[in-house]
C-alpha positions in Angstrom: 123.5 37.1 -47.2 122.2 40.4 -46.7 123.1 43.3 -49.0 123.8 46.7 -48.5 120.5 47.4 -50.8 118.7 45.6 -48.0 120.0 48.3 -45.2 119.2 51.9 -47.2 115.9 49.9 -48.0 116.1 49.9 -43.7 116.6 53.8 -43.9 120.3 55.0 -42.9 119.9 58.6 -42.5 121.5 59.9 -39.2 122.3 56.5 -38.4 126.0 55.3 -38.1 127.5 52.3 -40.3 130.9 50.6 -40.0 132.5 50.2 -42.8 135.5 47.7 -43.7 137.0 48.7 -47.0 140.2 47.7 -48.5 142.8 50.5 -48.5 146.1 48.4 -48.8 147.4 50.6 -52.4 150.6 50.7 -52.9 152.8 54.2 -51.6 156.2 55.5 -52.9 156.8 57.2 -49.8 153.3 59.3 -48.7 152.4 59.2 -52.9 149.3 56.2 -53.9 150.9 55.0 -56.9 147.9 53.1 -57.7 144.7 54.1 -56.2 142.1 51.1 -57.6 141.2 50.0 -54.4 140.1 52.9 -53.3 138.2 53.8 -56.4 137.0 50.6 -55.6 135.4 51.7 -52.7 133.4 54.6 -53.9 130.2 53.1 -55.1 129.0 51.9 -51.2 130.5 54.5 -49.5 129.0 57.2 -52.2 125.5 55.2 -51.6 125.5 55.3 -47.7 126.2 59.1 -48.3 123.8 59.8 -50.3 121.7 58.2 -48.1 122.2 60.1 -45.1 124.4 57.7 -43.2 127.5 58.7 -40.7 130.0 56.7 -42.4 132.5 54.9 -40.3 135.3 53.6 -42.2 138.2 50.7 -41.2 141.3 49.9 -43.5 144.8 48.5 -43.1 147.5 49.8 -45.3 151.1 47.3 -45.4 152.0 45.2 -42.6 153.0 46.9 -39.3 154.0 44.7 -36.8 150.8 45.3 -34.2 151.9 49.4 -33.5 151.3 52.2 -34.9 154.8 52.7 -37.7 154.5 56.5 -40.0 154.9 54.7 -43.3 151.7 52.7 -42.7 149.4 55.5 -41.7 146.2 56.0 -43.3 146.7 59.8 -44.3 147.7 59.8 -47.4 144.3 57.5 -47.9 142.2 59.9 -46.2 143.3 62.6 -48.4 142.9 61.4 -51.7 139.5 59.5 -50.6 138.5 62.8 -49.6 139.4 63.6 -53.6 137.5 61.4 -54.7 134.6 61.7 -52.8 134.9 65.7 -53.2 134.4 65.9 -49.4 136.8 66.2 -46.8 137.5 62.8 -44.8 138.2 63.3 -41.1 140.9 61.1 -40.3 141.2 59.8 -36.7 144.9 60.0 -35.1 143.8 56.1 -33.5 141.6 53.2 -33.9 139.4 52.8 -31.0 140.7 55.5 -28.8 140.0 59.7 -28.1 140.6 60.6 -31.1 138.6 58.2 -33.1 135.7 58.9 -30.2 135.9 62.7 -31.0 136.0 62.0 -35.2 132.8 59.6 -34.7 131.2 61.6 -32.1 131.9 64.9 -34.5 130.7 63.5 -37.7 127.0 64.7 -39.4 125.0 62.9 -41.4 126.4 62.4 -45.2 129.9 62.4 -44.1 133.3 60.3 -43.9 135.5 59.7 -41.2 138.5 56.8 -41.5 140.0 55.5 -38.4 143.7 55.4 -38.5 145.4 51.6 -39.6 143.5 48.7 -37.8 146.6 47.0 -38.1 147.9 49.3 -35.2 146.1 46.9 -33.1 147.6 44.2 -32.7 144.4 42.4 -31.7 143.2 42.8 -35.5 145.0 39.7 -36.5 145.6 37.7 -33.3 145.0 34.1 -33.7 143.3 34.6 -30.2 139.5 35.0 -30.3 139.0 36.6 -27.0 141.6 39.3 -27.9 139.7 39.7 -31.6 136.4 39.9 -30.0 137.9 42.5 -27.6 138.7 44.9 -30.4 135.5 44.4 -32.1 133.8 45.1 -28.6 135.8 48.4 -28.5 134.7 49.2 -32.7 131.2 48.8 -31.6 131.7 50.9 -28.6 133.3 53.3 -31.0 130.1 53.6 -33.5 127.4 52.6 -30.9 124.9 49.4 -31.1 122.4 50.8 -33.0 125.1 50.9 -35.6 125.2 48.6 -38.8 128.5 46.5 -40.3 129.1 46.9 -43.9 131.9 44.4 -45.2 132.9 45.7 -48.4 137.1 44.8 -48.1 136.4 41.9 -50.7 140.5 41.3 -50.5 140.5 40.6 -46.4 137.7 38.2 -46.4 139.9 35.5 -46.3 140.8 36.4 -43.2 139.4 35.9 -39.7 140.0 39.0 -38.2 138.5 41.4 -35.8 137.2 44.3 -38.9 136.3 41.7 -41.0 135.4 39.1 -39.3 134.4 39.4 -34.9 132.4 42.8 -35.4 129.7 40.9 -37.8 129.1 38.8 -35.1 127.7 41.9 -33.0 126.2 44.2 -35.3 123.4 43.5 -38.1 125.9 43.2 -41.1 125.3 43.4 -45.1 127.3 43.0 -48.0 129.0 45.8 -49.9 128.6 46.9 -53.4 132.4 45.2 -54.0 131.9 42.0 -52.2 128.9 41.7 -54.0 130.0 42.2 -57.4 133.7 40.0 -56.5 131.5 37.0 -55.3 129.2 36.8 -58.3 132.0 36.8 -61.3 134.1 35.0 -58.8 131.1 32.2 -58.6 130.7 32.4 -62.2 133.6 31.5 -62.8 133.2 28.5 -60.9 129.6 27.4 -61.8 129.6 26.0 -65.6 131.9 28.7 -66.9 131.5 29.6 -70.6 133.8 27.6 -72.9 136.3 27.4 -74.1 137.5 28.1 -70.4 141.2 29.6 -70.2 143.1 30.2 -67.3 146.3 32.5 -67.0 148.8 32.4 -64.5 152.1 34.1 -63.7 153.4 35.5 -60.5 156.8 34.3 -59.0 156.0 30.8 -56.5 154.4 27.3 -58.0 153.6 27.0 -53.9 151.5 29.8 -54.1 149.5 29.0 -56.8 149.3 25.0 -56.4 146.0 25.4 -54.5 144.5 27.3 -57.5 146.1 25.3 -59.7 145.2 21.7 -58.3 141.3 23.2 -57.9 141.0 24.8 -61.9 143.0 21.9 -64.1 139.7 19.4 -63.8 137.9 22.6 -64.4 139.3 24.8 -67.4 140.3 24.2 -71.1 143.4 25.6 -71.1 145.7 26.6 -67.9 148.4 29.1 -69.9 152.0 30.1 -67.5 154.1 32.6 -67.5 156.4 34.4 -65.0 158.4 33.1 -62.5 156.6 29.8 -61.4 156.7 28.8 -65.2 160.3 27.9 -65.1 159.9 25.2 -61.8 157.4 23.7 -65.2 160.2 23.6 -67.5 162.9 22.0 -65.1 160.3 19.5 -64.4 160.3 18.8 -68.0 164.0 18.5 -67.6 165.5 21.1 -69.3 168.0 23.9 -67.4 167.1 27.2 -66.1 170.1 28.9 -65.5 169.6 31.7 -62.7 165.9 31.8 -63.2 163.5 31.7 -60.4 162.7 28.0 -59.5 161.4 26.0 -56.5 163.5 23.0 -56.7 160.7 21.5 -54.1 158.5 21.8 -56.4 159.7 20.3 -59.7 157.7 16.6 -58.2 154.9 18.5 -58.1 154.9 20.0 -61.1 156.0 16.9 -62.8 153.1 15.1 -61.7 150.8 18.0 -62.7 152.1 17.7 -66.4 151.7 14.2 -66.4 148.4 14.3 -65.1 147.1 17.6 -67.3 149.7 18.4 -69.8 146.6 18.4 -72.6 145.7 21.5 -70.9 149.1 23.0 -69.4 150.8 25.5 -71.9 154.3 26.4 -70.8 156.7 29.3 -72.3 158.5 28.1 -76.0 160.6 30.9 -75.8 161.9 33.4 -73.2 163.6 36.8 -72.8 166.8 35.7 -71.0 168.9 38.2 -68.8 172.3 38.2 -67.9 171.1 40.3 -64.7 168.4 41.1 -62.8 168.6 45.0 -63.7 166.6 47.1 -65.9 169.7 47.8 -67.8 170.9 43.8 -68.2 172.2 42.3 -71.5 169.1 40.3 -73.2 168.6 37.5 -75.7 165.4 35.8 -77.1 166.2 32.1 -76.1 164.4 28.8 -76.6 162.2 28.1 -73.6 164.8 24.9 -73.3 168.0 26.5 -74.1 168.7 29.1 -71.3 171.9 30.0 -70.9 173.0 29.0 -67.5 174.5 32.2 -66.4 170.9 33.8 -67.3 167.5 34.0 -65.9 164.6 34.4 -67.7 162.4 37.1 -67.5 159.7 37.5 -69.6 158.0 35.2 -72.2 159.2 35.8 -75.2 157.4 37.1 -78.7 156.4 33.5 -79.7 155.2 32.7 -76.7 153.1 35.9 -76.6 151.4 35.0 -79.8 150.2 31.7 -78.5 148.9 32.8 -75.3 147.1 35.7 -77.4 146.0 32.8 -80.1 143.9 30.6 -76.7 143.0 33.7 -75.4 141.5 35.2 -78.3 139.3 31.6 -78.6 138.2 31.7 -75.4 134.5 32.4 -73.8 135.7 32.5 -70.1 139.6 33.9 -69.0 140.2 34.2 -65.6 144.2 36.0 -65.3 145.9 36.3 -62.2 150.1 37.1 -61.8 152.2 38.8 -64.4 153.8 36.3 -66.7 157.4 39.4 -66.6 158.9 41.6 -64.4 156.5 44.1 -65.6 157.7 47.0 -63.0 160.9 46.8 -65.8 160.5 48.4 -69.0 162.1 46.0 -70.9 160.4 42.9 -69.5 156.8 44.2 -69.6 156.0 43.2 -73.2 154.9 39.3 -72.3 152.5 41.2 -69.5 151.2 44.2 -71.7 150.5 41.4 -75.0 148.3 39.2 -72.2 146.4 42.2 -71.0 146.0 43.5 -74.4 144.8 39.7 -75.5 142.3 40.0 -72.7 140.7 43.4 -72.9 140.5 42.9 -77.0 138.2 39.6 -76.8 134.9 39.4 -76.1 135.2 37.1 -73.4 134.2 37.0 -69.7 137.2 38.5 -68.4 138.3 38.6 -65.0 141.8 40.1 -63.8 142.4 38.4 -60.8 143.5 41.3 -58.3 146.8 42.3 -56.8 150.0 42.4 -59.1 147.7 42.0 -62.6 145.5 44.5 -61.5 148.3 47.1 -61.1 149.7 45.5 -64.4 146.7 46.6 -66.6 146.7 50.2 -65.0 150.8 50.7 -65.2 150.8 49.6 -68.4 147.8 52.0 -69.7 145.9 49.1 -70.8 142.2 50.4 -71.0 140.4 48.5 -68.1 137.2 49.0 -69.7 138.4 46.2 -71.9 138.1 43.9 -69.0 134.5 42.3 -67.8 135.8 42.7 -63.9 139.2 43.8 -62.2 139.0 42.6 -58.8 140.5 43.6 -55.5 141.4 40.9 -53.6 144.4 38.1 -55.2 144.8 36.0 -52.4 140.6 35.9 -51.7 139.9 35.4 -55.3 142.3 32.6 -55.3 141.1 31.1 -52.2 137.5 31.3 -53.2 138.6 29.7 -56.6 140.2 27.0 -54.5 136.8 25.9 -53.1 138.1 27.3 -49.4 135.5 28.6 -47.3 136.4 32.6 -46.8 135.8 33.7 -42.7 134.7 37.3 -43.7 131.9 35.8 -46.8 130.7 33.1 -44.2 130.2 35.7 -41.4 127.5 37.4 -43.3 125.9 34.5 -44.3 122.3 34.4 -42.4 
């Protein structure tokens, strides 16, 4: 595929580029809590700047239901992009309508404008191609034919949809600085890894991890789990859960995974029970196999911790992906912080594997320089792990 390197080797200067970027950061009200992604972004947008380019720039933030909703708009975005940047951002009141065709028309060479939520539209994600391809027709209308596509959303491009996907079908099209770098480690990771190979997982559903899980087992040395999905593991080695999270659908599956891999499958041996689900709940170090059943486990416990940082601190290659706590609570962070803290002190190839982990690391002050890559995009890196062809990485593939 071609990469963004390729187009300012072109020349840019004066000339517009669309730009998908990944804006989806969390908000407590109109405040980013955690504004990686958009960090994230800097490097191609800074580049096509620098470069003279009119930069063009789509997003999505949450999941409106195809109309504009306030909570969702890009603003808050636009303004601390504009921080970042240390350049105003001209944000467009609409995607594809007067207001974005004033912002484009407005913009001089070197600058930033960001079109309000693609995710107003409900076009963006319709499972229609003719009503996909009719937004993109409007985007390129928007930014003109002479205009170039840069995909640099790494966490979208497992979707086929009309920023991501339909408007690299009309306009020459590279690869941002992101997509780039996420694609490399991610294929890295998947071609003769460095061993010992470890693999961490947490996060709350076995369903949504079985893909990942079914594709790494043949693959990695060790798979280590925490969080929620670890305790549909320990039912299916028969012992009781109490209250904790578990996918009684699952327990099969899990069964059979154990049989099949349990050489390489390291489950909890001890757990911080809960008599609530509250920050302010009664606790008790259990035995992994001895939770009371009025409780729920929430966090690994300090045993546990040790021999996930033991494998971890052994390893060449770790791949982490899901929080093995409820890390948002104070007192169920420490299995969470002692695996990022594992990570970031080896000397491995370490890749944080996006979404909840990624905002992990930065809540919990761990230093992310400690980490080879933190990427962008969960459910992408997952499905790229999985061996699933990604819409918005074959799209730009010449």
């Amino acid at each position: 595929m071609h990469t963004l390197d390729d187009l300012l080797a072109i020349g840019v200067s004066g000339r517009t580029v669309l730009v998908r970027s990944d804006f989806n950061v969390p908000l407590d009200g109109t405040t980013i809590t955690d504004d990686g992604r958009i960090r994230a972004s800097l490097p191609t947008l800074t580049a096509l700047t620098g470069a003279g380019a009119r930069v063009v720039v789509t997003a999505h933030l949450g999941r409106p239901k195809g109309a504009p909703e306030e909570r969702y708009s890009l603003a808050p975005v636009a303004a601390r992009l504009g921080e970042l940047l240390g350049a105003p951002v001209a944000l467009a009141a609409d995607l594809v309508g007067e207001s974005a065709a004033a912002t484009v028309a407005g913009l001089s060479d070197g600058a930033v404008a960001l079109l309000e939520n693609v995710r107003f539209d409900p076009r963006e994600t319709s499972k229609d191609d003719a009503e996909r391809g009719a937004l993109a027709d409007d985007l390129v209308r928007l930014v003109g034919p002479d205009a170039a596509f840069v995909s640099d959303g790494f966490g979208v491009v497992h979707r086929k949809q009309a920023s991501v996907y339909d408007v690299a079908l009309r306009l020459p099209h590279y690869a941002g600085y992101l997509v780039s770098a996420e694609t490399a480690v991610l294929r890295r990771l998947t071609t003769e890894p460095a061993r010992p190979y470890a693999v961490v997982l947490g996060g709350s559903k076995v369903s949504d991890k079985l893909g990942v899980i079914t594709s790494l087992l043949p693959q990695v040395d060790t798979l280590l789990i925490g969080g929620g999905m670890a305790y549909t593991f320990l039912a299916a080695q028969g012992h009781g859960v109490g209250q904790s999270l578990l996918q009684q659908d699952q327990i099969g599956t899990c069964a059979d995974l154990l049989a099949r891999h349990g050489d390489k499958i390291v489950l909890p041996t001890d757990i911080v029970a809960a008599d609530d689900f509250a920050p302010d709940a009664d606790t008790e170090i259990v035995d992994a196999a001895a939770i009371p059943d009025a409780w729920q486990g929430l966090d690994i416990g300090p045993n546990t911790r040790a021999a996930f940082a033991e494998v971890i601190g052994r390893a060449a290659t770790v791949f982490w992906n899901g929080p093995v706590g409820v890390f948002e609570m104070a007192r169920f962070a420490d299995g969470t912080r002692a695996v990022a803290e594992a990570i970031a002190a080896s000397s491995a190839f370490s890749v944080v594997g996006g979404g909840d982990s990624a905002a992990a690391v930065r809540t919990l002050g761990v230093d992310e320089a400690g980490f080879t890559h933190i990427s962008t995009g969960g459910g992408a890196s997952l499905e790229y792990l999985e061996g699933k062809q990604l819409p918005g990485l074959s799209v730009l593939e010449d």
